[in-house]
N, C-alpha and C positions, 0 to 999 in steps of 0.2 A: 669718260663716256662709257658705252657697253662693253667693251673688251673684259670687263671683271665679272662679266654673266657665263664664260666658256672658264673661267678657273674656279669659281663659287658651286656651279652646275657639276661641276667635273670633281672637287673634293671631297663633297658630300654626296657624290652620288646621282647620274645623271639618267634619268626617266627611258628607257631604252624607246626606241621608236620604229615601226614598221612600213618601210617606204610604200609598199601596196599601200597601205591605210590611206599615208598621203594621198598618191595617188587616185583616190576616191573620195579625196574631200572630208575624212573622218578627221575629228582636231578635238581635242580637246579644252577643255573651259578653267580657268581659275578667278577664286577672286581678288583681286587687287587688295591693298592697304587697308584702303577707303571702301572698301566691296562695290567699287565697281568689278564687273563680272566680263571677263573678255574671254576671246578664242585663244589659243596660241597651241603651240609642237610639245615647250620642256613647261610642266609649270613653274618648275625653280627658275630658271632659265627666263621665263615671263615676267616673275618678281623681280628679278635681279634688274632684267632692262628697264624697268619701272621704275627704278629708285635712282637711276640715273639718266633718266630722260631730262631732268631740270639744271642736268651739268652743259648740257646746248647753246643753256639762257644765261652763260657766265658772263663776267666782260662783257657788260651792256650791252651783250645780244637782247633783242626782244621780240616778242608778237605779241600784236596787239589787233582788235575786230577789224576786219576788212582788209587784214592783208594776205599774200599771195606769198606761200610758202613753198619752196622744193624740197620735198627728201627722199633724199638720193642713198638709195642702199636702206630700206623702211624696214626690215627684217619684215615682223608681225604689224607694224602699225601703230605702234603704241605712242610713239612722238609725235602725230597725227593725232592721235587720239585724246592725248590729251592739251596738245593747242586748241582742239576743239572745244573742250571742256573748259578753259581759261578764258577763252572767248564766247561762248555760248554757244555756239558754231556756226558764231562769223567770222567764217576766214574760208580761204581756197587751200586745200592741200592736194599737191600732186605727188602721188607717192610711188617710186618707182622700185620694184624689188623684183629681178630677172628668175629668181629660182620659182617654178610652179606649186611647189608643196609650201613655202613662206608664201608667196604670192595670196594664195589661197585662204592663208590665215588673215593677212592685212586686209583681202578687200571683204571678210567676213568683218572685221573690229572696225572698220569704214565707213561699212556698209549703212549706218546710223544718219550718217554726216553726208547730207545733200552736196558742201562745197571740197568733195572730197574725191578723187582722177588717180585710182587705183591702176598704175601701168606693170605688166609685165614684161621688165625692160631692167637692160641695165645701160648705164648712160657712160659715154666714151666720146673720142674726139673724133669721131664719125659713125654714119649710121649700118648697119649692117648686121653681123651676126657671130659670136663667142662660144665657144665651150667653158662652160662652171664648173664647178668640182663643189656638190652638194656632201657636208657633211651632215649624218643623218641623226647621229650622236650629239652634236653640236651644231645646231644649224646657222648660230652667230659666224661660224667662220667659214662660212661659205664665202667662194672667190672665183673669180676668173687666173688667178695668181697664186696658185698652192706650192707652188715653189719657196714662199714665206714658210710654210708650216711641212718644213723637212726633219728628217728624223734626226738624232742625234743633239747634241747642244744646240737646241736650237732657237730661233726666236719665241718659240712657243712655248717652248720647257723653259726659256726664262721669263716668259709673261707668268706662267703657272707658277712657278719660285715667289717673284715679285708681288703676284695676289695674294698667296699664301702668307708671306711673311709681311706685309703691310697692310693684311685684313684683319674682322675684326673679332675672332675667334684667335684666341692665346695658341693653340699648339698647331696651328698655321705657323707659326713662326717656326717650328721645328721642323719642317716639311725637307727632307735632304733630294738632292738633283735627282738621283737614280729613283726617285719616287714620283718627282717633278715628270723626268722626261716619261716615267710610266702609264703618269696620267695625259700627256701628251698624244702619245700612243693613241689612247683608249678614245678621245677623241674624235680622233682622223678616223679610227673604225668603220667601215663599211664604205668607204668614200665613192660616191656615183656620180658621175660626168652627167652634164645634162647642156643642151645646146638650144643657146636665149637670143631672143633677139637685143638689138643695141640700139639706141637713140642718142642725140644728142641735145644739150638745150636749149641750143639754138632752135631745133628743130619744133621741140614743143611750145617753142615761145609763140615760133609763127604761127601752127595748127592752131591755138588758142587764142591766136592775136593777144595776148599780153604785155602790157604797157610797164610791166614793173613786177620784180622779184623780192619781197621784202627779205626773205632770208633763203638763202641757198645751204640748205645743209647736207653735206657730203658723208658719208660713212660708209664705202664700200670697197674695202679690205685692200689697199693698193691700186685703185684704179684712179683716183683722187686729182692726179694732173691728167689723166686722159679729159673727164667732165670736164674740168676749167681750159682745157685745149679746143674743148666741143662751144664754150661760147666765142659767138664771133664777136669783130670790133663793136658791130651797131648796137650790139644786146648785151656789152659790160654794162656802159650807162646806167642799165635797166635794175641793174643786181645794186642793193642797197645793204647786205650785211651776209657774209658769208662764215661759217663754223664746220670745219673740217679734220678728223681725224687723217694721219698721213703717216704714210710709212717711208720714212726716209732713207730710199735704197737710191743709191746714184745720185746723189744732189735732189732727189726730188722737194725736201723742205724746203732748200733753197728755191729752186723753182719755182715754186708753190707761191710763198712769199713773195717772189717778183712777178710771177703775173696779178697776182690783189692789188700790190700797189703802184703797178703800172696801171691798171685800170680804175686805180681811183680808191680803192677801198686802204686806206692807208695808218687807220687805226688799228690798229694791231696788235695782240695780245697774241705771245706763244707758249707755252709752257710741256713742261714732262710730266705730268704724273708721278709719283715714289714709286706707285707699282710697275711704274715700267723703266726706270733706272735699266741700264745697260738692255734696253731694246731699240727699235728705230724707231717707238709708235710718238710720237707726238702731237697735238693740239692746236689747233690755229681757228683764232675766234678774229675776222676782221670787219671795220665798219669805214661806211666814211665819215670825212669826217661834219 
């Protein structure tokens, strides 16, 4: 999934950025692969989540015209952006990303796509309101949970190692910790609080009266069993294939895993990554069956 966009952006050099700017809506442009031309913060950063926007649709995930997508934690918009593109843009994307300066970026790259519900939100198991910790440096690891991204040995100096050494440039693999956790560091750099509102999905199921979720994708840095906490009984039914990045502190994989297949999604696929060997971050692509 994206997590290899904050050690790719961070090795070779991460595009500095100036929160006023955000805050005024200033963003800058890259172009994709294909030259599609989109908005985004890093453009390295934009590339990288690009090239892994099609790891979502593993494990017979699919989207296909006319269906009804959630993505939860959209960073910039770009798995939006281009389900649109695969379907011509017929489909509904609700795309939820609480930080105002990403926000800002997604409902520009959106902005195209008529069946497209740009929320500034981040989605929990009730509705109300969080403090974020935007990083400005890296805006992939933006969270309501920076307690993952502490100093020292930490989960994030060994995401940085794991990218490193299982990417796809040779002296990656030479990359030693006290370098890992340096670029770690550099990172978290300017780290600013900013306070979002919360939704749940139950909640926008009702607003929109919708009958049906074809895919629920989660990616929002440790909040993962809150969103699937936020669906009620009458609105599992509704969820037809879920893809969720998850960070497994406290049994939450577990978790995680028994609310899907309690509610019915019971095809299952979970896997690690090699880059993330000895981290918590793990993969969960479920379907019914």
């Amino acid at each position: 999934m994206d997590r290899r966009i904050v050690v790719f952006s961070a090795i070779w050099g991460p595009d500095e950025v100036d929160w006023r700017a955000h805050m005024s809506s200033k963003m800058s442009q890259v172009s994709l692969a294909d030259g599609t031309q989109v908005f985004c913060i890093h453009k390295r950063e934009a590339l990288v989540l690009d090239e892994h926007c099609e790891g979502y649709l593993d494990h017979g995930i699919t989207v296909d015209p006319g269906d009804v997508v959630f993505d939860i934690g959209a960073n910039i918009g770009l798995f939006g952006l281009r389900m649109n593109q695969r379907t011509d843009g017929n489909i509904q994307i609700f795309a939820f990303e609480p930080i105002p300066a990403i926000h800002a970026v997604a409902a520009a790259n959106l902005a195209p796509f008529d069946g497209s519900v740009v929320l500034r939100a981040g989605v929990s198991s009730e509705p109300g309101e969080m403090r974020f910790t935007y990083y400005p440096n890296t805006p992939s690891l933006s969270t309501a949970h920076p307690g993952m991204w502490q100093d020292g040995d930490s989960e994030l100096t060994q995401a940085v190692l794991g990218n490193a050494h299982n990417g796809p440039m040779w002296y990656g693999r030479l990359l030693p910790r006290f370098l890992a956790s340096y670029i770690a560091k550099r990172l978290r750099k300017g780290a600013m609080e900013v306070q979002c509102q919360l939704m749940t999905v139950s909640e926008v199921i009702a607003e929109h009266k919708l009958v049906q979720i074809d895919l629920l994708k989660v990616d929002c840095e440790g909040a993962e069993l809150d969103v699937l906490r936020g669906v009620s009984g009458e609105d599992w039914p509704k969820i037809k294939q879920a893809v969720l990045e998850v960070h497994d502190v406290e049994g939450h994989l577990d978790e995680v895993k028994d609310l899907l297949s309690r509610n019915g999604l019971t095809e299952m696929v979970v896997e690690q990554e090699p880059a993330f060997i000895n981290t918590s971050l793990w993969n969960v692509f479920a379907r019914r069956p």
